[in-house]
C-alpha positions in Angstrom: 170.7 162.9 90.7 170.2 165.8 93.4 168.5 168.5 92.7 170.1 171.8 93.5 167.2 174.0 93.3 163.4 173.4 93.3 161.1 176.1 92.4 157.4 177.0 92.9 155.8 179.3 90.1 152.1 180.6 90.6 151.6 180.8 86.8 153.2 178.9 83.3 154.8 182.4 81.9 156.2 183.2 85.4 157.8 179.3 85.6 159.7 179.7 81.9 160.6 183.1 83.2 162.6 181.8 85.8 163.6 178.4 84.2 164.8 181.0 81.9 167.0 182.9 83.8 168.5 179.0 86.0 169.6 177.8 82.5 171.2 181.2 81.5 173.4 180.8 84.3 174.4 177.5 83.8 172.0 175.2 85.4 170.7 172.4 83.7 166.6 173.2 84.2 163.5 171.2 83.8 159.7 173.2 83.8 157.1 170.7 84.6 153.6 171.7 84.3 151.1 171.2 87.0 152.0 169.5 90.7 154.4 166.2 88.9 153.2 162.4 89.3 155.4 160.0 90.8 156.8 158.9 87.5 157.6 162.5 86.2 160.8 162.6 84.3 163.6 165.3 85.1 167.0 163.7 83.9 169.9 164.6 84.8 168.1 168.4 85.8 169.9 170.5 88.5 166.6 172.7 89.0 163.2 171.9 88.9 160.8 174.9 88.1 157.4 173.3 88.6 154.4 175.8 87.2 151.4 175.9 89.3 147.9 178.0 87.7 147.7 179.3 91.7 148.0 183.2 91.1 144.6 184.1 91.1 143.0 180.7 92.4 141.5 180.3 96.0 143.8 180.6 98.5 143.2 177.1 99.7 144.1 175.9 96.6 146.6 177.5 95.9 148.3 176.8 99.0 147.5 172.8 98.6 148.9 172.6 95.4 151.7 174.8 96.1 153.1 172.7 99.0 152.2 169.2 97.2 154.8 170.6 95.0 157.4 171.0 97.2 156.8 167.9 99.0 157.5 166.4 95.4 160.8 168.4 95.1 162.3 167.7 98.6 161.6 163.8 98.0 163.9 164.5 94.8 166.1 165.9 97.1 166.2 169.7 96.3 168.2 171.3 99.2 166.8 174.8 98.3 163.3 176.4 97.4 162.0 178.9 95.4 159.1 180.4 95.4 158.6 182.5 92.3 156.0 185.3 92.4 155.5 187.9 88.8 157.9 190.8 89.7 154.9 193.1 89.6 153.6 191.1 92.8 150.6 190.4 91.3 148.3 189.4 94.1 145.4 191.0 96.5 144.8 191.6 99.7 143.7 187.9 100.7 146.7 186.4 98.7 148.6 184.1 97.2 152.0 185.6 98.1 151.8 185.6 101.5 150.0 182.7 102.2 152.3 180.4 99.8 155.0 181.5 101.3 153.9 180.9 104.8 152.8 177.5 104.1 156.1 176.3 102.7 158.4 177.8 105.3 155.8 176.2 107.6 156.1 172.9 105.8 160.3 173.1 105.8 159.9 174.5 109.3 161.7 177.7 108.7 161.0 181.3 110.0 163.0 184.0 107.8 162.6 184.2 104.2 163.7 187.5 101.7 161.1 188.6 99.3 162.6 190.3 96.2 160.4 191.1 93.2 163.6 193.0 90.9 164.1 192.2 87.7 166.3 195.1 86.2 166.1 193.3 82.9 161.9 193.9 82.7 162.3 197.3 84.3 161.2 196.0 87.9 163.4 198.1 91.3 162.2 198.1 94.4 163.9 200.9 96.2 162.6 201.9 100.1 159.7 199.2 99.3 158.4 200.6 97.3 157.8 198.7 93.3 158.5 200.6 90.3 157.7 199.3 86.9 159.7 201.0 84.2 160.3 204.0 86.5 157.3 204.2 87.6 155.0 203.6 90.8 153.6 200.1 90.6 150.3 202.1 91.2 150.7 204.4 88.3 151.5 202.0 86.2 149.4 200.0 83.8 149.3 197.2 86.6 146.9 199.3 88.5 144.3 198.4 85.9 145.1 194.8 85.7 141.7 193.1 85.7 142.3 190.4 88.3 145.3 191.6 90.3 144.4 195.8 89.9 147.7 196.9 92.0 146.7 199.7 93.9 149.9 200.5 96.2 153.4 200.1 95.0 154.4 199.3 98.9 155.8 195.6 99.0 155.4 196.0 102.8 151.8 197.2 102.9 151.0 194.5 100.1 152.3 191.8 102.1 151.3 192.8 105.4 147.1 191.9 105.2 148.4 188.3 103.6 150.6 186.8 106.2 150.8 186.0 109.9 154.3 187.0 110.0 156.2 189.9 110.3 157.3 191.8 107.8 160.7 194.0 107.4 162.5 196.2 104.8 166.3 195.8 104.3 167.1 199.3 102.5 169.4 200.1 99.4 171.9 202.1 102.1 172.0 198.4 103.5 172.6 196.6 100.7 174.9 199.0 99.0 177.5 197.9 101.5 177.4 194.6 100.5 176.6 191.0 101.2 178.0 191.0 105.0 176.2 193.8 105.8 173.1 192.0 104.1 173.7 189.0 105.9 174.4 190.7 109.4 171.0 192.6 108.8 169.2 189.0 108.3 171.6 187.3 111.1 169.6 190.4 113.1 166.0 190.1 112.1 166.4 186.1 112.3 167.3 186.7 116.2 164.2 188.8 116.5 162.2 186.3 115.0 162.5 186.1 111.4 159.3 187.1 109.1 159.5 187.8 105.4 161.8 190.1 104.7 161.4 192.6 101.7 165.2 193.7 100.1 165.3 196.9 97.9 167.4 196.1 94.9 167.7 198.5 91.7 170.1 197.0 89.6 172.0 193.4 89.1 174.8 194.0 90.9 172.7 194.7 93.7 170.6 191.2 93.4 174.2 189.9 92.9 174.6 191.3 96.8 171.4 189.3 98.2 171.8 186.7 96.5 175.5 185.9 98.4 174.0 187.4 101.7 171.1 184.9 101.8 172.9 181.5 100.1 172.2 180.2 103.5 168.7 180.4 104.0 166.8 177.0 102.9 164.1 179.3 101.3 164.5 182.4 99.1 161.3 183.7 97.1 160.7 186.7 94.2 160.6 187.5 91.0 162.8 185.7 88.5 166.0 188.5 88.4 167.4 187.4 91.7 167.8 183.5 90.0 170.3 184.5 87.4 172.7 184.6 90.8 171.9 182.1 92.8 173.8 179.3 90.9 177.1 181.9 91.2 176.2 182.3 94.7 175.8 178.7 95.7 179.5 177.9 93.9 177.2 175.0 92.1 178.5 173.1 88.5 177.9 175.0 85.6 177.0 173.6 82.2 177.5 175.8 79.3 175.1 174.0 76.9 172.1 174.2 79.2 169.8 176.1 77.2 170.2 173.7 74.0 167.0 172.5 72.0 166.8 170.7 69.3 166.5 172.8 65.5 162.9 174.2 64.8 161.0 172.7 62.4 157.3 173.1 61.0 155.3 176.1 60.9 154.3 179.0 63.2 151.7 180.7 64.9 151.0 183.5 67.7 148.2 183.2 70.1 147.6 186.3 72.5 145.4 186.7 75.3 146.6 189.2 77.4 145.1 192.5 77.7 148.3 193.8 79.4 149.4 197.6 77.3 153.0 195.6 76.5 150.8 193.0 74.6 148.6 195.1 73.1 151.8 197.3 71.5 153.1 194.4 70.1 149.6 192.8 68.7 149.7 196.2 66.6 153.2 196.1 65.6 152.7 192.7 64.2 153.2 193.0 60.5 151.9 189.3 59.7 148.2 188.4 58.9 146.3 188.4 62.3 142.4 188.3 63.3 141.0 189.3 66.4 138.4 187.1 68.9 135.3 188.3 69.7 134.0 187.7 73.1 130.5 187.9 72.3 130.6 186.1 69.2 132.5 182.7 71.2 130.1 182.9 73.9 127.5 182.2 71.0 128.8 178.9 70.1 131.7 177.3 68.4 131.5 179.0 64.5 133.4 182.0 65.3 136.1 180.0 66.6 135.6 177.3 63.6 135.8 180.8 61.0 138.9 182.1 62.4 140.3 178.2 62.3 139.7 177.7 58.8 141.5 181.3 58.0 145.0 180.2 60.3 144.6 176.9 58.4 144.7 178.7 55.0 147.4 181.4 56.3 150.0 178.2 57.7 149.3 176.6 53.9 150.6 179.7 52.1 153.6 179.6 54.8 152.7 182.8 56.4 152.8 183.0 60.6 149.0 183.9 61.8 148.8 186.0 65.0 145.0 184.9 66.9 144.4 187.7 69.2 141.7 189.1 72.2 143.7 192.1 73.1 141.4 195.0 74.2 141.8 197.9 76.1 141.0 197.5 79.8 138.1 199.6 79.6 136.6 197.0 76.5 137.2 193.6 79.3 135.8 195.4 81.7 132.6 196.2 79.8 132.6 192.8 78.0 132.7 191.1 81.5 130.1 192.8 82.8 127.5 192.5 79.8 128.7 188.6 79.9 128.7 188.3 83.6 132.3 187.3 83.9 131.7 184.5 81.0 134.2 186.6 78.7 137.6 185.7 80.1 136.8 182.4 80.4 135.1 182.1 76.6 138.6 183.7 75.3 140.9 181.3 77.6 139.0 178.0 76.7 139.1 179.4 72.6 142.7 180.2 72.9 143.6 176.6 74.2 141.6 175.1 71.7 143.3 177.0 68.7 147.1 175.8 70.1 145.8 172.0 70.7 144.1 172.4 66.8 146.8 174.5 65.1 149.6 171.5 66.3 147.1 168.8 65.7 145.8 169.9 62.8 148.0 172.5 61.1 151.6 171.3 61.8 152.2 174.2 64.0 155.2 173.4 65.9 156.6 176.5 66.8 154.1 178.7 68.7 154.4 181.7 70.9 151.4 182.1 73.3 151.2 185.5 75.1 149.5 186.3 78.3 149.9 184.0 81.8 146.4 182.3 82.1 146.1 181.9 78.1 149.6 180.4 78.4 148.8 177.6 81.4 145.6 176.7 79.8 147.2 176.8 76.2 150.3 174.0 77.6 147.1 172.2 79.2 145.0 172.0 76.6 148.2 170.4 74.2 149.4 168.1 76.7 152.8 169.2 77.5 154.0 167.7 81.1 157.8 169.6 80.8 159.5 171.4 78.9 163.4 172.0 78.3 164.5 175.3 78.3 166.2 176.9 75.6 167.7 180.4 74.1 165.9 183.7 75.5 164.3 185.8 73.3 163.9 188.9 75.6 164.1 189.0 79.2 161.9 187.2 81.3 160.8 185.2 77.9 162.4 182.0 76.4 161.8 179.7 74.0 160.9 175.9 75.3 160.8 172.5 73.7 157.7 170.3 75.2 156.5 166.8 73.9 152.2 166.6 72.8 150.7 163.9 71.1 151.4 165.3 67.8 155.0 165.6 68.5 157.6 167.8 69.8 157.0 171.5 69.9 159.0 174.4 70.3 157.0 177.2 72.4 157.4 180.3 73.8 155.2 181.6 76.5 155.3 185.2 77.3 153.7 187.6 80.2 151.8 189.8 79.3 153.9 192.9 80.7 157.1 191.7 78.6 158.7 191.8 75.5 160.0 194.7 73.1 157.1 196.1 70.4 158.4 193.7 67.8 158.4 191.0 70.2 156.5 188.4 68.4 158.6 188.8 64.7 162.2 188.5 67.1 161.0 185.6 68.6 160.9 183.4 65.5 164.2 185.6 64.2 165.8 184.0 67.1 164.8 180.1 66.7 166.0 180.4 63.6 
């Protein structure tokens, strides 16, 4: 079957985000994880949301693995890309927005692409270029102390601008406000001049509603997730109003957060089931600690309760714990995380599991095996649950960013599998 839409995603959270949003409007959506083999399985998928672990890799790498994935999509024959970035843009100064992008309009041999990051549903505007988060600056916001991607200017232009060779242009709200012809005119205009990427402020969903009808044309479209909910409207493409069915949850639960995001960190302390937090220090000295806290979720899943395994910390306690570990930490809490999901299912019976945090979720659907998953019913914005085959069997799973989800987030999610 033709694809309608194949997507790029620089992280796993980011993909489901958007897989999210392609089956709430109707399209019947597959996430596979990592750049797909030959024999990879999509059905009878309209979209194709493949999840790459490219946000914060080399930019090399992340640019080979990013266009072996589209080469895999346009062989399936998708007729349209994606290329999904987090609507906070995370990224820095060398990359990996602007060199992704470049490479795959390269690769398609195209010269104009849009670059919307809105996502009114996760409180993400972009009004005169600028990138507000929740009403505020992106640069005032938490992001600013993000400890890979610290977002120190809240201008989509001056972000984008040291990562690219192309030019790069600002389509305002008075613009867009008018509508999708005046939209498309504006790109009709800077495609004449010779294209570039080509940033459109958008505050609400009637706006992205706007773009997405002025740019149904162009063979590439990239941003955040918000402007996906649209496209299938936009593209007048077969709906299918069972698109987000899984199959009935079964077997027990568990919550595994990584993120050190403030979002995540609200809703670790709002959590009202049993939880225990991972030390750093105390992984870095070997397996027991992990073992310890193991053997307590083991005993918690037996008496039916949901455990919640956590590393939460304030940015200030990373940044101190990476520097007495030399930059061991992260990586000791990413490889413990993934070990608890692959033991909890194996082990435990765990088969419905919410993983917070965009590098604890990648290596987490790693680490259990899971090549795709089918999307299903969205808990909050941006965040859906999933059904993905492991070894062990099938496994309902949720994988939040860090930066979403109401306090409570972690109790609604099983509230609405239920």
């Amino acid at each position: 079957m033709r694809l309608a839409l194949g997507a790029i995603a620089d992280d796993f959270t980011g993909a489901l985000d958007l897989a999210n949003n392609l089956a709430r409007a109707g399209l019947r959506t597959v996430q596979l994880n990592g750049v797909p083999g030959a024999d990879a399985d999509i059905g009878d998928a309209q979209a194709v949301v493949v999840a790459l672990k490219s946000r914060t890799a080399p930019v090399d790498d992340a640019v080979r693995i990013a266009t072996a994935a589209l080469d895999w999509l346009r062989e399936r024959g998708a007729s349209k890309t994606y290329v999904k970035y987090c609507s906070t843009f995370d990224s820095t100064p060398a990359g990996n927005i602007g060199p992704v992008v470049d490479a795959v309009l390269d690769r398609l041999g195209e010269h104009i692409t849009i670059v919307v990051p809105t996502f009114p549903g996760t409180g993400r505007t972009v009004y005169q270029g600028h990138l507000f988060v929740g009403g505020e600056l992106l640069d005032e916001s938490s992001m600013r102390h993000h400890p890979l991607t610290p977002m120190t200017d809240s201008s989509v232009i001056r972000l984008l601008r040291p990562q690219t060779r192309r030019r790069v242009s600002l389509i305002t709200h008075d613009t867009v406000r008018q509508g999708h012809v005046a939209v498309a005119e504006e790109l009709a205009r800077i495609a004449a001049d010779g294209g570039g990427l080509v940033v459109v402020d958008a505050i609400c969903d009637d706006d992205l509603a706007v773009v997405a009808v002025a740019a149904r044309d162009l063979p590439v479209v990239t941003g955040g997730s918000g402007l996906a909910q649209h496209l299938p409207a936009a593209w007048q493409l077969e709906l299918s109003p069972s698109a987000a069915d899984l199959p009935g949850p079964v077997g027990a639960g568990a919550v595994l957060a990584g993120s050190v995001s403030r979002a995540t960190n609200q809703q670790v302390a709002a959590y009202e089931g049993p939880k225990r937090a991972l030390q750093p220090h105390a992984l870095l000295d070997g397996p027991a600690h992990l073992d310890e806290i193991l053997h307590w979720a083991y005993g918690q899943i037996d008496s039916g309760a949901t455990p919640l395994l956590y590393s939460t910390a304030s940015p200030e306690a990373v940044a101190r714990a990476a520097e007495i570990s030399g930059g061991r930490a992260a990586e000791a809490v990413e490889h413990a995380l993934a070990r608890a999901a692959r033991m909890l299912v194996d082990c435990a019976g765990v088969r419905r599991l919410v993983v917070a945090g965009g590098e604890t979720s990648g290596a987490c659907v790693e680490a259990l095996g899971i090549q795709s998953l089918r999307v299903g019913p969205q808990i909050d914005p941006g965040v859906a649950w999933a059904w993905g085959e492991t070894p062990a069997g099938g496994v309902h799973i949720a994988l939040k960013s860090g930066n979403f989800g109401r306090t409570d987030f972690f109790r609604a999610a099983f509230e609405t599998l239920q």
